[in-house]
C-alpha positions in Angstrom: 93.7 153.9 78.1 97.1 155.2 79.9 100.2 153.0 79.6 100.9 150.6 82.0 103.9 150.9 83.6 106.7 148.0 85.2 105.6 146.0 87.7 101.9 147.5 86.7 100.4 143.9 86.9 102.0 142.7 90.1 100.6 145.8 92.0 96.9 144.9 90.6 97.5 141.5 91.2 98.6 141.7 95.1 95.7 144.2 95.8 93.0 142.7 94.3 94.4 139.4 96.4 94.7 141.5 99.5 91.0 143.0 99.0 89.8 139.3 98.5 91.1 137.6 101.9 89.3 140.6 103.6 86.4 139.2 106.0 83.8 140.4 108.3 82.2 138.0 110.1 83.5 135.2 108.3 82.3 136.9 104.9 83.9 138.2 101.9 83.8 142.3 102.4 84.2 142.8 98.7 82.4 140.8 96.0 84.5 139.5 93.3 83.9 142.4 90.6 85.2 144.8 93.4 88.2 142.7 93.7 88.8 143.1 89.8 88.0 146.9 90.0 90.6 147.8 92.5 93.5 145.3 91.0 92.5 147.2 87.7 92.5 150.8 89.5 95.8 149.5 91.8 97.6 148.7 88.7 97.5 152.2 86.9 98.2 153.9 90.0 100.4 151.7 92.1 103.8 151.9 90.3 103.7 156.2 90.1 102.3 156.0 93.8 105.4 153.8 95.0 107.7 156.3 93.0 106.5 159.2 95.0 106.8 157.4 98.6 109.9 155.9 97.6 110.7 160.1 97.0 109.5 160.7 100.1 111.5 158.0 101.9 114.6 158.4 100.9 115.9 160.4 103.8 114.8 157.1 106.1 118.5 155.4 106.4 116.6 152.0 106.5 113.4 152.8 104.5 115.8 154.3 101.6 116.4 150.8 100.5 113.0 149.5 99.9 112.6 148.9 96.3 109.6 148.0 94.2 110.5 144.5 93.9 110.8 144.6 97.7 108.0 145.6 98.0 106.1 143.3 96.2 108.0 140.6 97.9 106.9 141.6 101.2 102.8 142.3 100.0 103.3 138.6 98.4 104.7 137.2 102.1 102.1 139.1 103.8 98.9 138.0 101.3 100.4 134.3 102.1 100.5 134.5 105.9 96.6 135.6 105.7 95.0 133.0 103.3 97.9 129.7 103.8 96.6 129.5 108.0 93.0 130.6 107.5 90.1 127.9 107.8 87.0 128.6 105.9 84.0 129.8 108.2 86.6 130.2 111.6 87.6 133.3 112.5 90.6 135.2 111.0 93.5 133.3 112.5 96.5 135.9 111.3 95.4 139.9 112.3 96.1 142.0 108.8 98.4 144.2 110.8 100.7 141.2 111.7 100.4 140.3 107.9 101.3 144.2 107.3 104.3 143.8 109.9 105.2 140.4 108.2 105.5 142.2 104.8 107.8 145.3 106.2 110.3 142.9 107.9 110.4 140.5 104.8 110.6 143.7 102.6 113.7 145.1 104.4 115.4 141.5 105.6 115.5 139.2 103.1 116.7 141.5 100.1 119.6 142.4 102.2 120.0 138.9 103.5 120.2 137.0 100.1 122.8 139.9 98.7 124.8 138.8 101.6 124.6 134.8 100.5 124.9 135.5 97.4 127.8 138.0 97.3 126.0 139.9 94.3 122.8 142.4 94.6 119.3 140.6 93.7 116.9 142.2 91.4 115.2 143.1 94.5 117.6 145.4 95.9 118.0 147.0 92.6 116.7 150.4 91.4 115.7 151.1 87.8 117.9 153.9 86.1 117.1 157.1 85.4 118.4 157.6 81.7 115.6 160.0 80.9 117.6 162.6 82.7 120.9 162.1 80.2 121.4 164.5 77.2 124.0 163.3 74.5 123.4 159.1 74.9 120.8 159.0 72.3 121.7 157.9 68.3 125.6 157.8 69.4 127.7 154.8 69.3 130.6 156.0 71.7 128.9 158.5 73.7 131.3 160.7 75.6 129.4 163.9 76.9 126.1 163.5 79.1 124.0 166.6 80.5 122.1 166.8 83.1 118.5 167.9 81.9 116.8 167.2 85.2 116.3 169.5 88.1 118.2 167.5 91.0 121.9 166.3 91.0 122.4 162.3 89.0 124.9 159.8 89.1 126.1 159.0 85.7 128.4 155.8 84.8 129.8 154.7 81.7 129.7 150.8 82.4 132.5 148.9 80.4 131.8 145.5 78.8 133.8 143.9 81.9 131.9 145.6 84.3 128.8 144.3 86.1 126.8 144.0 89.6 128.5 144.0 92.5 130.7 146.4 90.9 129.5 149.7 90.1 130.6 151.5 86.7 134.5 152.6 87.5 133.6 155.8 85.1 131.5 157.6 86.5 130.6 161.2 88.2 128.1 163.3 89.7 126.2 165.9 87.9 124.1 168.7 88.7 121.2 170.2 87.0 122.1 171.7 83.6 125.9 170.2 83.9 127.9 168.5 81.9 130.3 165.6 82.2 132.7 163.7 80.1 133.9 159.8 79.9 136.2 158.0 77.7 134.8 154.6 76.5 138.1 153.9 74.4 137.6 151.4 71.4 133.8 149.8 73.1 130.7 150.8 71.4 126.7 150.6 72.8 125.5 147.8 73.7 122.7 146.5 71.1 120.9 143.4 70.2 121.1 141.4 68.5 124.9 143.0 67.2 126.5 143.7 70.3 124.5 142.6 73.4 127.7 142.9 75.6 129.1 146.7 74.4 128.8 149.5 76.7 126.2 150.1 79.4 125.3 153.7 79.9 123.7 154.4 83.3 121.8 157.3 85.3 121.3 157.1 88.9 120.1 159.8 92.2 122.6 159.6 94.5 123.4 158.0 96.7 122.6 154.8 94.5 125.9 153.9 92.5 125.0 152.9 88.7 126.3 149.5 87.5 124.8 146.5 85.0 123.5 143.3 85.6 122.0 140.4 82.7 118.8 141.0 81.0 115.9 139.1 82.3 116.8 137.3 78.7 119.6 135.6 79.9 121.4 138.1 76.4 123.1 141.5 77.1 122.5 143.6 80.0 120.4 146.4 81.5 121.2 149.6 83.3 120.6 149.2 87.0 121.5 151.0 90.2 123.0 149.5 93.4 122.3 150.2 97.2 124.2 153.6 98.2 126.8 152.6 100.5 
């Protein structure tokens, strides 16, 4: 069986919810091994899927924003609005496309709303880096050089232990395919667990997303992350 990838579960979990609230007639259009099928299926296919739309969306000024978590936000608003006002045996109170339309507003508002509240960008508005396109990172303690090895133009930032979301990495420059580019991280090293959770961050991003750090889902060191484009 392939790998599953990040947020592989949530995916299988919202369609197999969204394929369950599904009536005709007052009755269930898929029976309840269906249901498991397609969260199975959804949950292989759902994370590469959203990376190709997300591709294919990000010359939509608004639409560039959406993130996976976003996403999944708005599918878990939308799959409440249809099941929370239903009545068993009545007809469906909520139409799926307002549910749909409730899950693109809450997709696109509320991310941008709470980064406003909170003055720092939620895990929703994030972007996961993209340090499978860096050359020179790997098995270095102080790395210095990076090369491009993909075939599109990256963001690279060299984030210092003092730097974290809002603020995106201070070092940090634009690379095209098969280029190289060089930072100083002075007397920091990596950052490493358990030894030196809060050392240096190294980050990969496609522009226009600005690379920067924020806490590990641990509550110890910090993860690579990029932030909204401006």
């Amino acid at each position: 069986m392939p790998e599953l990838l990040d947020g592989a579960i949530l995916f299988g979990l919202v369609a197999g919810g969204f394929c369950w609230v599904l009536k005709r007639d007052g009755q269930r259009r898929f029976p309840f091994w269906m249901v498991i099928a397609i969260g199975v299926i959804a949950a292989y296919i759902g994370p590469p899927a959203f990376a190709v739309i997300q591709s294919v969306l990000s010359s939509v000024p608004v639409l560039s924003q959406l993130t996976e978590g976003s996403v999944l936000f708005g599918l878990w608003v939308a799959l409440g609005s249809l099941t929370l006002f239903e009545t068993k045996g009545q007809p469906r109170r909520v139409p799926i496309w307002v549910g749909l339309s409730i899950a693109v507003v809450a997709s696109i508002a509320v991310p941008q709303f709470m980064d406003k509240v909170t003055g720092t960008y939620q895990d929703m508005s994030l972007k996961s880096n993209i340090n499978n396109c860096t050359k020179g990172m790997l098995g270095l303690v102080s790395p210095r050089q990076f090369t491009n090895i993909c075939d599109y133009p990256i963001t690279v930032g060299l984030c210092l232990p003092t730097e974290e979301n809002p603020a995106p990495c201070r070092q940090s420059a634009t690379i095209a395919p098969g280029a190289v580019a060089n930072f100083d991280p002075g007397e920091a090293r990596l950052a490493s667990l358990p030894s030196n959770p809060n050392g240096l961050t190294v980050v990969a991003c496609r522009p226009p997303l600005r690379p920067s750090r924020s806490l590990s889902a641990i509550g110890r060191g910090y993860t690579g992350v990029c932030l909204p484009g401006l």
